[in-house]
C-alpha positions as a Python dict, from the first residue, in 0.01 Angstrom:
ca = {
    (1, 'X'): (0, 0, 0),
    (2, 'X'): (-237, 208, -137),
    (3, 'X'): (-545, 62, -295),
    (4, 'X'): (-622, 60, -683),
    (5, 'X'): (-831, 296, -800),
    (6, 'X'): (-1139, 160, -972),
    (7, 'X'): (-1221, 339, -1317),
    (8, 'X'): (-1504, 187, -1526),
    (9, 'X'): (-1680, -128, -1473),
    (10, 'X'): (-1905, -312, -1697),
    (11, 'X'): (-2134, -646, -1712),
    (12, 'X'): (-1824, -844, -1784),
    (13, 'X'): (-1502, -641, -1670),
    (14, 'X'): (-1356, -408, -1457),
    (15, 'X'): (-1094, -175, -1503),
    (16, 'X'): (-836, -26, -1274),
    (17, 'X'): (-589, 292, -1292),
    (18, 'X'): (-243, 76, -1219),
    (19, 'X'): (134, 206, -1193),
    (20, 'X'): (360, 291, -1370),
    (21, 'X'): (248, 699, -1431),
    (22, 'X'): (552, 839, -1529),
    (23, 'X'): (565, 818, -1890),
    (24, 'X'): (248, 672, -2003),
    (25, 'X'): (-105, 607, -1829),
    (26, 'X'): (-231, 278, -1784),
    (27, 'X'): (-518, 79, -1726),
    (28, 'X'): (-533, -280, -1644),
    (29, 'X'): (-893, -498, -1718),
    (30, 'X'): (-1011, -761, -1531),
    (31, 'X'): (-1256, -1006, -1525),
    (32, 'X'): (-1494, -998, -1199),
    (33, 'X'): (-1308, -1272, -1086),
    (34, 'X'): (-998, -1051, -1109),
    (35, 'X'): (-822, -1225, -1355),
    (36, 'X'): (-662, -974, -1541),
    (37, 'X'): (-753, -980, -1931),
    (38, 'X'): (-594, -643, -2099),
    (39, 'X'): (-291, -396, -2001),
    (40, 'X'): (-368, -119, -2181),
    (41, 'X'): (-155, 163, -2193),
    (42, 'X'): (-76, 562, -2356),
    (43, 'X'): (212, 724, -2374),
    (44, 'X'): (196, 1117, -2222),
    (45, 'X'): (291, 1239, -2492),
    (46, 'X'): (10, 1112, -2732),
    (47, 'X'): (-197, 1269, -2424),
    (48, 'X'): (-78, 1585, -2488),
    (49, 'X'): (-28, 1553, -2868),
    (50, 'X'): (-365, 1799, -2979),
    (51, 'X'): (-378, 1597, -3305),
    (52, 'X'): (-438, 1276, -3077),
    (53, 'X'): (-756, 1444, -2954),
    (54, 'X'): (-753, 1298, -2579),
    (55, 'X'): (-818, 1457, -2278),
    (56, 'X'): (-623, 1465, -2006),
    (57, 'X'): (-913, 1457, -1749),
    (58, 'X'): (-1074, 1169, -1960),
    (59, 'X'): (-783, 932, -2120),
    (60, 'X'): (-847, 658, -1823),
    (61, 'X'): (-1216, 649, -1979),
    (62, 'X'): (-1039, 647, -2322),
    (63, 'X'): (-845, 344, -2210),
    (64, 'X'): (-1143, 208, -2087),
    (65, 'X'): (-1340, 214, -2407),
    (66, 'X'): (-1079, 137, -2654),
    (67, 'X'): (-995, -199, -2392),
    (68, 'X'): (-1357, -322, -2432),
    (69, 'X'): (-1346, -232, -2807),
    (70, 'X'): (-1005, -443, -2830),
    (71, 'X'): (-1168, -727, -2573),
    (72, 'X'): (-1481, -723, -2814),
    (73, 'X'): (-1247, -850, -3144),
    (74, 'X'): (-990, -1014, -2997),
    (75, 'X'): (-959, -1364, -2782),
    (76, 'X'): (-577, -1422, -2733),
    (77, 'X'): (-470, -1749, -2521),
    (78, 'X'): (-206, -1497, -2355),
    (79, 'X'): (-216, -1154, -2115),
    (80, 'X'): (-171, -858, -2412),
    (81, 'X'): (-33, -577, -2300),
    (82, 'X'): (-68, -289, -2514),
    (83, 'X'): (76, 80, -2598),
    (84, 'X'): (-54, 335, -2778),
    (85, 'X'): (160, 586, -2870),
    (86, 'X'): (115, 928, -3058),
    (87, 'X'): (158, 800, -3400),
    (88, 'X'): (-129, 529, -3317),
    (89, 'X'): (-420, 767, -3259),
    (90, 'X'): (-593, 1064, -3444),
    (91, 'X'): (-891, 1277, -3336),
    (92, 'X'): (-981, 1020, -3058),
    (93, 'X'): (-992, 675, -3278),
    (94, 'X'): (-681, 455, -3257),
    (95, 'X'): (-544, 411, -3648),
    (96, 'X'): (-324, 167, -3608),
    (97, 'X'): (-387, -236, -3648),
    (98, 'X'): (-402, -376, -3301),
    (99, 'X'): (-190, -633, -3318),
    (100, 'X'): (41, -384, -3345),
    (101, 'X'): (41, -232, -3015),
    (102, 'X'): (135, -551, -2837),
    (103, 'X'): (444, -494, -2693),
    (104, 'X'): (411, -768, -2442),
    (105, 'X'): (231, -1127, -2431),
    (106, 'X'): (226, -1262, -2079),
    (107, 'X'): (130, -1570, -1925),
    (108, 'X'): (-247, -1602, -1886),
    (109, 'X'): (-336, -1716, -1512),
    (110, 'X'): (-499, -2050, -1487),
}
């Protein structure tokens, strides 16, 4: 099994590159105890969508920094995992309302 690869870390979290990476690229956050706090994930097609204004060679760190900006307003009592698609994102900044990007609420881990 090959081992996660680590992207960003911070004073509170760190944040892996995870499978799937077919049809969207995701990111999972974790506390440094490894709890897992945030699924965050982009379609490849809001990647490549110019209007979207991500980079390829940077949308991991763009995952990265719009988890911590999510983490920062938002304290669920469940795992959110989220999806960003093409219509969700202009110029770099996410224009949808959060909430609306969960497409999953899992169990947190006790």
């Amino acid at each position: 099994m090959k081992p996660r690869e680590l992207v960003q870390m911070s004073e509170l979290y760190k944040g892996y590159k995870e499978l799937p990476l077919g049809t969207h690229f995701r990111l999972v956050i974790e506390e440094h105890s490894g709890e897992p706090v945030l699924d965050i994930r982009i379609t490849t097609e809001a990647v490549n969508n110019e209007t979207c204004g991500i980079e390829l060679d940077s949308n991991y760190t763009w995952l990265w920094e719009r988890g911590l900006e999510f983490l920062s307003n938002y304290n669920y009592d469940f795992f959110p995992i989220l999806l960003i698609q093409s219509i969700d994102v202009e110029n770099g900044f996410v224009t949808s309302q959060w909430d609306s990007l969960i497409v999953s609420k899992e169990e947190k881990f006790i």
